[in-house]
C-alpha positions in Angstrom: 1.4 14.5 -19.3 1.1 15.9 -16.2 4.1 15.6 -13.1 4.6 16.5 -9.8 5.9 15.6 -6.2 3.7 13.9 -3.6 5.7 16.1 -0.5 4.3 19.0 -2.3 0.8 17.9 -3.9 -0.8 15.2 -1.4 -1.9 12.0 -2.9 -5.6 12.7 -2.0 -5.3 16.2 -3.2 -4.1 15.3 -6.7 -6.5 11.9 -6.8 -9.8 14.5 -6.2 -8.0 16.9 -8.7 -8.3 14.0 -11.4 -11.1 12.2 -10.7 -12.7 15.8 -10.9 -11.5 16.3 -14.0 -13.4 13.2 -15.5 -10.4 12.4 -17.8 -8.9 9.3 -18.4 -5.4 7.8 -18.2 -2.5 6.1 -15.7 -1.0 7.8 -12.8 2.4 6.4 -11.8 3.8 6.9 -8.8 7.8 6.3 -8.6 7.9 5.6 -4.2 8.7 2.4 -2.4 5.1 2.2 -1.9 4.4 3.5 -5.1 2.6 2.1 -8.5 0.1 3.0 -10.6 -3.6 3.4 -11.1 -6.3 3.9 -13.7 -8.9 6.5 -13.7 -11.5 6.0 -16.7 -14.0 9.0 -16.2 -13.7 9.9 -12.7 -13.8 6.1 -11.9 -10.7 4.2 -10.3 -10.8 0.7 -12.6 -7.4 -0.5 -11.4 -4.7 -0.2 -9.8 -1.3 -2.0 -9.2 1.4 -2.2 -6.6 4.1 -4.9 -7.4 2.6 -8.0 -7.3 -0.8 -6.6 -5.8 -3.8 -5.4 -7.7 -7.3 -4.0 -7.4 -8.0 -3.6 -3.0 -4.7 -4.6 -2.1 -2.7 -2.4 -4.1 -5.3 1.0 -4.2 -4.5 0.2 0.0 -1.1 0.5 -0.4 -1.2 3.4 -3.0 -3.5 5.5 -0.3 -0.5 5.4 2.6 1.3 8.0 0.6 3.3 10.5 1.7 5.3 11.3 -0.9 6.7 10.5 -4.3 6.9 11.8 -7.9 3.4 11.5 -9.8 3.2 11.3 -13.9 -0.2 11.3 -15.2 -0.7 10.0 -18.7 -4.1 10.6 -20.2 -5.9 8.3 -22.2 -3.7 4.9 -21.3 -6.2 2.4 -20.1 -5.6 -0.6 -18.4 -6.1 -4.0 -20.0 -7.1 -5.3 -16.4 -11.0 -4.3 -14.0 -10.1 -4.6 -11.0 -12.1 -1.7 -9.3 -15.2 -0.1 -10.2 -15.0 3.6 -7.8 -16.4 6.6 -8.7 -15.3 9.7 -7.6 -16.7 10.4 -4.4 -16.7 6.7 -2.8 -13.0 6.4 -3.8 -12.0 9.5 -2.4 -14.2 8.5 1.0 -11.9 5.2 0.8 -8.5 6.2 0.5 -9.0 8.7 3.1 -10.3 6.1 5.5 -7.3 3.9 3.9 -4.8 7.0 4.7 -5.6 7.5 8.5 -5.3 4.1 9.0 -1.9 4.0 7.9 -0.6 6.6 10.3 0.5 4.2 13.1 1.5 1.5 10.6 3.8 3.2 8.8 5.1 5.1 12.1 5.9 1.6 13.4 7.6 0.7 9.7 8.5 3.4 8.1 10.8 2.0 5.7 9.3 -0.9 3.4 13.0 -1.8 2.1 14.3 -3.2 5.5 13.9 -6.5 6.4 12.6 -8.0 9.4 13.6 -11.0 11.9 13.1 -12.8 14.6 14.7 -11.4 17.8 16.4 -13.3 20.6 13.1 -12.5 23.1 11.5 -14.8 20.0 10.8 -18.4 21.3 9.0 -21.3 19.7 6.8 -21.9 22.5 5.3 -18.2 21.7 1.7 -18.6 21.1 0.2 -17.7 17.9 -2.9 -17.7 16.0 -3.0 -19.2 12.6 -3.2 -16.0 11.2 -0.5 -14.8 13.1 1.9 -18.1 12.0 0.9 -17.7 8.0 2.2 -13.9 8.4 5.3 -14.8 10.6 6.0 -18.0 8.2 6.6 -14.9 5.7 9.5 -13.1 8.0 12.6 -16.0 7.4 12.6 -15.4 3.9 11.5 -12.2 3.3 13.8 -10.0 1.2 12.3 -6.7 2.7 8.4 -5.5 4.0 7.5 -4.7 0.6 8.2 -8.0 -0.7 6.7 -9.8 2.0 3.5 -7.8 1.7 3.4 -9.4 -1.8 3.6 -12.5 -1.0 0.9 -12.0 2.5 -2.2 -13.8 2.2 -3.8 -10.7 3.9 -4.0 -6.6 2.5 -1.3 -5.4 3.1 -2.7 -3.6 5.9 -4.3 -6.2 7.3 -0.8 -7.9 7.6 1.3 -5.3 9.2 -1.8 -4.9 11.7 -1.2 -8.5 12.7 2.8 -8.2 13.0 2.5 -5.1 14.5 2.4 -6.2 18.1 5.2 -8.5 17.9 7.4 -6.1 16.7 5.6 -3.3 19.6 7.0 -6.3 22.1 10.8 -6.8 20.4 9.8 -10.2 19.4 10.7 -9.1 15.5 12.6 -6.4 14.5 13.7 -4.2 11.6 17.1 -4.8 10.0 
């Protein structure tokens, strides 16, 4: 078994370390954003964030910035929901991890909550993207959860609430 911090050993830095390595096993990250994945090999076959697997949750496992990592060699997944070897996966979450920067600058904290501000009206115009991803916001029980329950990636979804919360029509509570 093999731990460590994510403030101290970046995410990509310790992914290249094991998919290097060729081994096999779960890492599990213990972060808001965290979960785990599956390396078989130097190939990513799954991974799993809450209620998201495969794309969707590999996405949200490449916007970290910290965390504690355990590695567990040899524990494979029952699940094949990705099929990336080493260098391809590596290209990905790096592409994944810039394009998180002003994301997770403009929600920094996936535990709060967001609503509706006063500026909010019904009469706001909205595409039907836009609506399925705002629908989410009354009953959300923080971003995390909505981005669980979004019928986009997750950062697909905060893409498309971004500007409402960039004009104080949402906010974070």
């Amino acid at each position: 078994m093999v731990r460590g911090d994510l403030s101290v050993f970046p995410f990509l830095s310790v992914m290249q370390m094991f998919l290097a390595s060729g081994r096999s096993g779960r890492l599990s990250v213990e972060h808001i954003r965290g979960g785990q994945l599956w390396i078989e090999r130097g190939e990513i076959t799954h991974a799993e964030v809450g209620r998201l697997r495969g794309d969707a949750a590999l996405q949200c496992l490449s916007s970290l910035d910290g965390g504690n990592f355990t590695f567990e060699a040899e524990q494979r997944s029952e699940q094949r929901t990705l099929s990336l070897k080493r260098d391809s996966a590596l290209r990905r979450m790096l592409e994944d991890s810039e394009a998180w920067t002003p994301l997770l600058r403009a929600f920094p904290d996936w535990n709060q909550r967001l609503r509706f501000t006063a500026r909010w009206n019904e009469a706001q115009p909205v595409t039907r993207g836009q609506y399925r991803m705002l629908h989410l916001i009354s009953d959300s029980a923080s971003i995390r959860a909505l981005l669980e329950r979004a019928p986009e990636p997750p950062r697909a979804a905060l893409e498309t609430l971004r500007p409402f919360l960039m004009a104080e029509l949402i906010e974070l509570i």
